[in-house]
N, C-alpha and C positions, 0 to 999 in steps of 0.2 A: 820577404814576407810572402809568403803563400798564397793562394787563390782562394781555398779555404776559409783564413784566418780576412781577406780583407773583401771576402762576400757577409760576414758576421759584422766588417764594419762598409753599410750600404755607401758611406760617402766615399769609397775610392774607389766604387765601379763610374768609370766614362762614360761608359756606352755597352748596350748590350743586343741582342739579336739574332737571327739567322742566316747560314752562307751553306749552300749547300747541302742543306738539309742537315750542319751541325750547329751546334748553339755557339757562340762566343761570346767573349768580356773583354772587354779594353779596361782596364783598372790601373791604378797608379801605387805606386809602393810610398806612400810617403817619405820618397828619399828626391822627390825630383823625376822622376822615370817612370816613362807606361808600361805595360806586363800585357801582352795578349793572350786568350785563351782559348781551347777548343774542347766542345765536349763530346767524348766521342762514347757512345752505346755499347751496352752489353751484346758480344755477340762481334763485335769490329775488331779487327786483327791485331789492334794498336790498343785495346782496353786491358786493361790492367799492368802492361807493360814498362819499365822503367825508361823514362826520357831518353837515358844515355842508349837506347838500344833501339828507340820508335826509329825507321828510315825516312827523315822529313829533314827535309832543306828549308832555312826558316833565318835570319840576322839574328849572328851570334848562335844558334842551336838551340835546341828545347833544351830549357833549362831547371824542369819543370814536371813530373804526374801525379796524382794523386788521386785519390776517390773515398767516398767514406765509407768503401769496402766492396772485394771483390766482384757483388753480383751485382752494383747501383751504377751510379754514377762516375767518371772519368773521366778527369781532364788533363790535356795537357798544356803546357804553358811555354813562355818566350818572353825573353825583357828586353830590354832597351836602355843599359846600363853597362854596356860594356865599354873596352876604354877610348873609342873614337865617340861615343853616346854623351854629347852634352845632357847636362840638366836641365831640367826647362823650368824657368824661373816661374811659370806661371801656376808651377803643381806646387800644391803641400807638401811642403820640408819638416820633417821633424827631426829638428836637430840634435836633441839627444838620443834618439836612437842612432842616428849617423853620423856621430860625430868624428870616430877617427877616418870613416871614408871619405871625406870633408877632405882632410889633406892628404889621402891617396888619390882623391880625384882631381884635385890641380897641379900632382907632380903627372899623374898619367895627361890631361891635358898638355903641361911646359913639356914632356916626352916629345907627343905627337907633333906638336910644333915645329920641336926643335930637328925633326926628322922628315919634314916637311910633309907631311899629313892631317888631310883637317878633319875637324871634329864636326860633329852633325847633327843638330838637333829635329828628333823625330816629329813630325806632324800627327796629326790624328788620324789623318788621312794615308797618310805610308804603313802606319799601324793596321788601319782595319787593311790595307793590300795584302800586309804579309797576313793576318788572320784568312785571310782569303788564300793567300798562297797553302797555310795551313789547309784550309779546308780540302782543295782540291786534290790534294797529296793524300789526303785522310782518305776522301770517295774515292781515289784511284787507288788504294788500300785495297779497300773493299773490293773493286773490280779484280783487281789481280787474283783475290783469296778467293773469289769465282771461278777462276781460270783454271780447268782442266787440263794437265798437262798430255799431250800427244802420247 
């Protein structure tokens, strides 16, 4: 689910704020899992760019850009549903929208286990870290795209 689609529904934002002078969202995908966000400005090296190619180090990779058009807004995003990423019982599940990932996530769980690796359930507080580890990667963007080369 998108950052988009689940800013149109206000109850699956977490948390929201400033980290370095970019905006973020902690919101949850109704599947069990937080989604972090960063928005970054027209004019920023990483706006309008597709996820797979932003250079940002982040748990599991930006999985995630979007805006609602070239010259506005952009954001990029990161979840916390990949396969060592327990669910966390205490978010909204909607189970029929996730039903068959229901039993791909307790055979990736019985996986990890059985390969002796544990699974980890995110904080909210690890969450706003990596938003922050986000950020700081975004302003040092910036800085670089300053950088005149010699």
């Amino acid at each position: 689910m998108s950052l988009l689609k689940n800013l149109d529904r206000p109850e699956s934002i977490l948390e929201k704020g400033e980290m370095l002078g970019f905006e973020y969202r902690i919101t949850h995908n109704f599947g069990g899992a937080r989604c972090g966000y960063i928005k970054v400005p027209p004019g920023h090296p990483w706006h309008g760019m597709d996820f797979e190619i932003i250079p940002c180090e982040v748990h599991g990779g930006l999985t995630f850009s979007s805006g609602e058009s070239e010259g506005s807004e952009w954001w990029i995003g990161f979840d916390f549903a990949h396969p060592s990423d327990l669910r966390d019982p205490d978010l909204p599940f909607e189970s029929s929208i996730f039903r068959d990932e229901i039993l791909g996530f307790y055979n990736r769980i019985q996986e990890l286990c059985n390969r002796g690796s544990k699974p980890h359930l995110w904080t909210q507080d690890e969450i706003r870290a990596e938003c922050m580890r986000v950020a700081g990667q975004a302003k040092g963007a910036v800085k670089d795209s300053l950088t005149v080369p010699d």
